[in-house]
N, CA, C and O of each residue as an XYZ file, in Angstrom:
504
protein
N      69.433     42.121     31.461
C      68.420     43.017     31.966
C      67.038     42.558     31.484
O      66.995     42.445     30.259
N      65.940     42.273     32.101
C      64.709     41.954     32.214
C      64.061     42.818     31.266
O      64.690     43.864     31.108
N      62.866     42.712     30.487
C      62.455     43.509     29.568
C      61.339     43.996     30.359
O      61.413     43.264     31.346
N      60.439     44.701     30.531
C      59.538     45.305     30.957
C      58.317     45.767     29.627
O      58.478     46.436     28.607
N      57.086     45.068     30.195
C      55.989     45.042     29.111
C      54.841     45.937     29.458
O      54.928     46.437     30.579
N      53.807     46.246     28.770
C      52.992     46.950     29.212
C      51.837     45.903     29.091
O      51.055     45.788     28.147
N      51.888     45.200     30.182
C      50.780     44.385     29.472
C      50.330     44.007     32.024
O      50.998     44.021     33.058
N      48.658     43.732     31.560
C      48.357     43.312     32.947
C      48.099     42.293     32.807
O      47.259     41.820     32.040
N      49.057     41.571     33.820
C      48.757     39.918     34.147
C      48.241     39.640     35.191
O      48.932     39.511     36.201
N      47.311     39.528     35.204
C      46.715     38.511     36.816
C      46.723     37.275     36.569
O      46.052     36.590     35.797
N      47.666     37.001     37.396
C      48.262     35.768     37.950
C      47.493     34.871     38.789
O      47.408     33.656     38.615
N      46.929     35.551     39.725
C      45.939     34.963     41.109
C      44.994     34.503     40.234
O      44.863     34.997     39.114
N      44.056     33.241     40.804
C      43.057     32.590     40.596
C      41.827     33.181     41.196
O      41.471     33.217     42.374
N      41.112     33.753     39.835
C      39.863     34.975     40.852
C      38.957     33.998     41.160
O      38.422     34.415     42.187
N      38.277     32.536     40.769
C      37.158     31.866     40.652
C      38.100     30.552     41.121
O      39.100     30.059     40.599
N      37.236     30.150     42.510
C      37.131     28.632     43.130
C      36.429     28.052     42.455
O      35.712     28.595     41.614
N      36.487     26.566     42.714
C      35.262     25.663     42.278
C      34.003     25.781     42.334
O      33.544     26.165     43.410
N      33.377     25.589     41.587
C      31.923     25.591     41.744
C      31.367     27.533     42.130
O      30.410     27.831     42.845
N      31.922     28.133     41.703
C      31.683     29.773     41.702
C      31.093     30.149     39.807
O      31.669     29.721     38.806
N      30.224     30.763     39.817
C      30.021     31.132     38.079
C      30.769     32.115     37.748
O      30.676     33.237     38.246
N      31.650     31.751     36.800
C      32.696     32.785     36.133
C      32.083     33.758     34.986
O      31.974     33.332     33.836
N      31.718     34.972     35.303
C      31.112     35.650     34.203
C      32.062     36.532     33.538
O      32.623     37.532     33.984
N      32.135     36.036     32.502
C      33.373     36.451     31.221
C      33.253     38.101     31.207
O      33.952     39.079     31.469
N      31.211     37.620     30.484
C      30.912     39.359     30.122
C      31.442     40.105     31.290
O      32.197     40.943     30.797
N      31.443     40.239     32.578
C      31.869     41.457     33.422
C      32.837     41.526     33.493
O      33.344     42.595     33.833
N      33.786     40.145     33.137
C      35.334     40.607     33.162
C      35.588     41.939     32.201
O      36.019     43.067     32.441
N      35.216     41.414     31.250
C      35.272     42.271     29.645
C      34.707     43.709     29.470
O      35.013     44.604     28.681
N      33.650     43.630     30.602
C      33.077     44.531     30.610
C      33.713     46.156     31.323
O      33.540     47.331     31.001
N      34.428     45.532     32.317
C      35.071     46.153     33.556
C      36.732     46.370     32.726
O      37.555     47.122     33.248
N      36.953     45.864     31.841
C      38.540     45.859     31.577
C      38.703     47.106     30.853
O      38.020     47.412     29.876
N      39.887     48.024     31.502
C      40.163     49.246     30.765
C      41.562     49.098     30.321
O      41.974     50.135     29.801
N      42.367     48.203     30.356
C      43.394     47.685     29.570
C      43.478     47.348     27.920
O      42.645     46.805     27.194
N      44.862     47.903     27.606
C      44.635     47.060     26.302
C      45.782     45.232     26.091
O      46.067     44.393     25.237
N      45.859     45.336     26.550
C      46.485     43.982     27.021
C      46.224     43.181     28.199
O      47.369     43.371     28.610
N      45.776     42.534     28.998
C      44.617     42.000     30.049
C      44.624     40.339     30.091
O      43.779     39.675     29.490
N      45.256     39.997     30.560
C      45.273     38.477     31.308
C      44.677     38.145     32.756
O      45.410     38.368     33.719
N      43.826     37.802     32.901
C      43.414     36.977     34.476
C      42.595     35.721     34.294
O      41.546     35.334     33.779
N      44.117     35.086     35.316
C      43.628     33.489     35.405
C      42.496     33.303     36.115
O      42.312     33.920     37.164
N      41.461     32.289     35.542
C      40.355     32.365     35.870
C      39.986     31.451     36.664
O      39.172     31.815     37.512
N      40.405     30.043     36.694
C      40.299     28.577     37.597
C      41.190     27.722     37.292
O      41.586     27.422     36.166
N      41.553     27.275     38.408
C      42.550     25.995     38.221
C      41.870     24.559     38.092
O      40.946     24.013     38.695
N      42.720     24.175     37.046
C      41.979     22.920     36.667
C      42.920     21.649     36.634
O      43.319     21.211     35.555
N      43.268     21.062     37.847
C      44.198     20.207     37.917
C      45.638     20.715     38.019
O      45.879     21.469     38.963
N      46.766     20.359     37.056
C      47.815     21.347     36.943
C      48.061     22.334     36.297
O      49.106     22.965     36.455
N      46.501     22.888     34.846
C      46.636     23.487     34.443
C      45.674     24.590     35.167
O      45.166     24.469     36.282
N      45.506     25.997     34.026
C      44.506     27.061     34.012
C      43.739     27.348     33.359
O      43.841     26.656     32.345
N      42.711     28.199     33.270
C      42.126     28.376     32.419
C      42.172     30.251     32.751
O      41.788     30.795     33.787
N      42.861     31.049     31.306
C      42.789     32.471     31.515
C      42.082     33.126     30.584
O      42.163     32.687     29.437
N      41.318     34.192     30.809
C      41.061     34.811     29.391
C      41.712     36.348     29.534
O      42.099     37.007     30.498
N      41.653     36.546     28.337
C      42.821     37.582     27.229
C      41.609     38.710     27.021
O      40.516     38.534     26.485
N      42.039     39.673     27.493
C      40.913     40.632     26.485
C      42.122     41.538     26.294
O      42.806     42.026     27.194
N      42.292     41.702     24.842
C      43.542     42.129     24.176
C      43.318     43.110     22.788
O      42.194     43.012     22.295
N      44.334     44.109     22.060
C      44.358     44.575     21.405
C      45.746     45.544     21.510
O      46.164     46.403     22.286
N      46.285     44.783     20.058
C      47.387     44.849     19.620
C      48.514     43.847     19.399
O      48.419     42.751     18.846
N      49.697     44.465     19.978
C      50.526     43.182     19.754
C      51.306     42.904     21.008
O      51.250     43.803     21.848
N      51.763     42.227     21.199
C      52.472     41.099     22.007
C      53.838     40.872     21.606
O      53.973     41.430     20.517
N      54.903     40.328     21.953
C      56.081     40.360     21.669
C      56.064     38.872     21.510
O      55.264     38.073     21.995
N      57.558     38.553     20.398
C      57.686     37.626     20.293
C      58.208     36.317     21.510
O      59.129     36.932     22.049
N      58.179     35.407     21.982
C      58.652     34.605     22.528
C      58.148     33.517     22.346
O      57.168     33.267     21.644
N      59.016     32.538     23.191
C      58.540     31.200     23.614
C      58.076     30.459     25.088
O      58.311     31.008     26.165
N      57.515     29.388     25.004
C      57.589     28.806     26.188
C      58.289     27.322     26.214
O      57.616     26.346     25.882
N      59.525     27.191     26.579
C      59.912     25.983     26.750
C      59.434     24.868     27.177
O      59.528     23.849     26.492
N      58.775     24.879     28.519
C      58.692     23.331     29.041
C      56.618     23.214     28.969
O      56.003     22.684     29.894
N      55.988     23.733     27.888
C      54.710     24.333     27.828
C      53.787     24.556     27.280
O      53.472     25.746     27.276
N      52.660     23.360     26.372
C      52.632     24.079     25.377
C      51.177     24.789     25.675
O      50.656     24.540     26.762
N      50.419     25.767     24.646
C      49.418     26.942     25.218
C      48.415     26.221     24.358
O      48.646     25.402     23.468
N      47.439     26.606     24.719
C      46.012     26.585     23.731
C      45.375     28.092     23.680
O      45.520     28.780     24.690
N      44.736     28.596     22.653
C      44.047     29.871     22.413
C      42.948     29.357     21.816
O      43.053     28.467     20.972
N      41.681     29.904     22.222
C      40.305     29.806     21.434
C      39.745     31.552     21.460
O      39.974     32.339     22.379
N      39.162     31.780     20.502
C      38.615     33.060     20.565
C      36.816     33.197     20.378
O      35.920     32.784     19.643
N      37.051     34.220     21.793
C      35.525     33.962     21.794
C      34.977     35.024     21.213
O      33.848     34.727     20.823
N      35.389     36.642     20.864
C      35.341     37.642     20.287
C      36.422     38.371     19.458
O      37.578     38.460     19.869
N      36.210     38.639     18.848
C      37.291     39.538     18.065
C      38.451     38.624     16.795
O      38.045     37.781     15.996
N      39.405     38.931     16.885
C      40.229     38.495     15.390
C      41.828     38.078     16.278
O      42.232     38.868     17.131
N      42.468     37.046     16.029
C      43.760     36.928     16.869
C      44.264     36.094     15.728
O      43.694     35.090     15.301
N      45.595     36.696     15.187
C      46.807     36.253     14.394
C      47.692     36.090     15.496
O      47.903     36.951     16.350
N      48.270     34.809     15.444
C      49.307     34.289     16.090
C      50.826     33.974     15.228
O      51.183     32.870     14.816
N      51.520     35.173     15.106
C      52.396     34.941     13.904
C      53.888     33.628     14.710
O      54.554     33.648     15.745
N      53.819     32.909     13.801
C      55.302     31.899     14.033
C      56.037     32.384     12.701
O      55.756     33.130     11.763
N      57.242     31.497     13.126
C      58.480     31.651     12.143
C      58.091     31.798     10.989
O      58.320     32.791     10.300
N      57.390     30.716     10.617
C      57.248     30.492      8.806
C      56.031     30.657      8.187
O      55.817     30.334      7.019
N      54.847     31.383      9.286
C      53.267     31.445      8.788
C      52.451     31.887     10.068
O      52.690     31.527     11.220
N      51.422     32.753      9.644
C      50.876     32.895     10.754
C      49.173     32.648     10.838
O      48.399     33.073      9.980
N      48.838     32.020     11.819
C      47.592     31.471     12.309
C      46.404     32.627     12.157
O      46.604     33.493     13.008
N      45.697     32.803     11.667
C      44.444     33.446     11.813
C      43.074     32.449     12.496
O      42.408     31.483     12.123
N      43.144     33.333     13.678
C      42.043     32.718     14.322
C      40.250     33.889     14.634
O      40.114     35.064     14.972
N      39.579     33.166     14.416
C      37.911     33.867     14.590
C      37.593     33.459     15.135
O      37.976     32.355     15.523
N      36.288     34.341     15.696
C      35.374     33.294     16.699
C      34.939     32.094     16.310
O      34.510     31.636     15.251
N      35.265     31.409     18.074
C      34.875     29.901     17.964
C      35.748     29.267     17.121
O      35.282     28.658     16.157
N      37.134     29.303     17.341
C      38.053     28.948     16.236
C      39.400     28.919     17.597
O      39.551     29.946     18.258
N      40.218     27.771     17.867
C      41.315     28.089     18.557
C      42.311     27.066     18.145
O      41.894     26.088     17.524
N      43.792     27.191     18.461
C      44.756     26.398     18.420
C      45.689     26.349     19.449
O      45.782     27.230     20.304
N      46.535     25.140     19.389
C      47.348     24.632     20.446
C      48.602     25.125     19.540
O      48.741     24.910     18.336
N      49.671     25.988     20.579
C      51.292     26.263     19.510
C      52.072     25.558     21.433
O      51.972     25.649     22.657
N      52.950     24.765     20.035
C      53.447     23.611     21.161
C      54.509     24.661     21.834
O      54.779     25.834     21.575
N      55.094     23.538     23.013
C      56.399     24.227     23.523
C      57.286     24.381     22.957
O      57.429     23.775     21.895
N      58.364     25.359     23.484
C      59.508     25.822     22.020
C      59.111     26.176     21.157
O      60.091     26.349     20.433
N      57.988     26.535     20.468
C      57.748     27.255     19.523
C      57.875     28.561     19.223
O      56.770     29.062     19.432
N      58.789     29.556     18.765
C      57.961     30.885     18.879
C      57.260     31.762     18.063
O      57.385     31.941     16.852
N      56.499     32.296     18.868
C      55.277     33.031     18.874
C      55.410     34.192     18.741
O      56.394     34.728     19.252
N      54.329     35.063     17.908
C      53.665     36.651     18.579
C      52.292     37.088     18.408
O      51.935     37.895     17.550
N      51.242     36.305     19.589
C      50.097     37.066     19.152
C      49.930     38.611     19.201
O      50.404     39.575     19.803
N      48.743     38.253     17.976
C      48.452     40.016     18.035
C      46.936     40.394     17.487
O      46.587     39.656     16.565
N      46.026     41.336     17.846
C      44.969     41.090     17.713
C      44.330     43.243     16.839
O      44.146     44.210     17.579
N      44.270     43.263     16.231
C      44.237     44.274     15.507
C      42.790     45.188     15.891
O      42.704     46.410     15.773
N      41.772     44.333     16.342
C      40.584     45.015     17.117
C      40.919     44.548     18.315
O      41.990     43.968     18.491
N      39.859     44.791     19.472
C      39.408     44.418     20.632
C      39.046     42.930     20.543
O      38.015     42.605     19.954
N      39.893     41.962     21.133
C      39.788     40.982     21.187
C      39.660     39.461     22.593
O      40.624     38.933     23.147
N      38.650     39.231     22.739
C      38.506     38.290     23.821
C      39.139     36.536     23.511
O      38.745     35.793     22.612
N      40.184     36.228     24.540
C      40.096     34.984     24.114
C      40.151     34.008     25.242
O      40.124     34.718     26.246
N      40.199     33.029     25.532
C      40.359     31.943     26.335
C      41.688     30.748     26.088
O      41.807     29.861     25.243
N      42.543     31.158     27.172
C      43.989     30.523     27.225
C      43.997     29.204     27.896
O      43.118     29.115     28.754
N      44.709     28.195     27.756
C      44.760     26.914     29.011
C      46.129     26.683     28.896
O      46.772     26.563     27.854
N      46.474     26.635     29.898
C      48.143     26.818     29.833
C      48.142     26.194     31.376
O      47.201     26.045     32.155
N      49.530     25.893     31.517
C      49.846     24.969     32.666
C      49.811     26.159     34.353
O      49.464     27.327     34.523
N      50.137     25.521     34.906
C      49.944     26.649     36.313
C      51.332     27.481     36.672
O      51.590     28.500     37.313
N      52.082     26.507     35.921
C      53.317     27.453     36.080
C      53.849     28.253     34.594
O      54.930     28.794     34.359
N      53.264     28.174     34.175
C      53.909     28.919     33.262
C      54.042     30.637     33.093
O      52.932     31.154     32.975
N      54.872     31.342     33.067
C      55.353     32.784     32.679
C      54.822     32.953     31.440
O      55.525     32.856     30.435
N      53.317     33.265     31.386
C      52.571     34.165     29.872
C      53.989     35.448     29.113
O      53.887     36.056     28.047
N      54.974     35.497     29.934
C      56.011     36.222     29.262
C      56.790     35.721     28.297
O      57.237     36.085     27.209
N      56.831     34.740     29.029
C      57.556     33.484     27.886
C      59.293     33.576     28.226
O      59.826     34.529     28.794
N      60.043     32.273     27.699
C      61.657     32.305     27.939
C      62.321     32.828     26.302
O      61.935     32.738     25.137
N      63.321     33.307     26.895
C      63.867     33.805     25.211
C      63.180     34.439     24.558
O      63.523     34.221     23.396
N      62.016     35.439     24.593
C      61.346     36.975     24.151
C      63.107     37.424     23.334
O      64.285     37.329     23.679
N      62.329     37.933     22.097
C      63.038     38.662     21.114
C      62.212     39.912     21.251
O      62.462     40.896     20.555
């Protein structure tokens, strides 16, 4: 049985080429506390930003690996044996197969690049 999250993913690509992507109104307009929309495609990957607060469940991505940079707020990315504290202007790459649980304790903005296919749900969620 499929787990069911409370979290909004936009999936669709809101910004073509050569369009100005303005972060602030995304952020501005978001009444979610969990908030993904992919923002432009960039070859085979994406580029999404996160405006987030709280936590996230654990999983992985198998065939995938993610990048996170944060442009506002505080994002701990806990793994198995230690977990990442990231600040503004501060990001990291957690390879494929790894697993993960970000989580962001204030209101937090970040910027994702992840491949075009990938399920932000992740395979094998605990």
């Amino acid at each position: 049985m499929e787990k069911k999250y409370d979290y909004k993913q936009q999936m669709d690509i809101k910004f073509k080429h050569q369009e100005v992507i303005d972060v602030s109104k995304i952020v501005d307009e978001c009444q979610e506390k969990w908030f993904n929309q992919t923002l432009t495609k960039i070859n085979n990957s994406v580029a999404r930003i996160g405006i987030i607060e709280g936590e996230y469940h654990w999983h992985k991505h198998e065939n995938d690996d993610e990048f996170f940079f944060v442009l506002s707020g505080k994002l701990y990315i806990d793994l198995e044996n230690k977990t990442i504290e990231l600040n503004p202007n501060q990001g990291t790459t957690i390879s494929k197969g790894v697993m993960h649980k970000p989580r962001a304790p204030i209101k937090t903005v970040i910027l994702m690049v992840e491949t075009v296919s990938i399920d932000p749900i992740g395979n094998d969620n605990i």
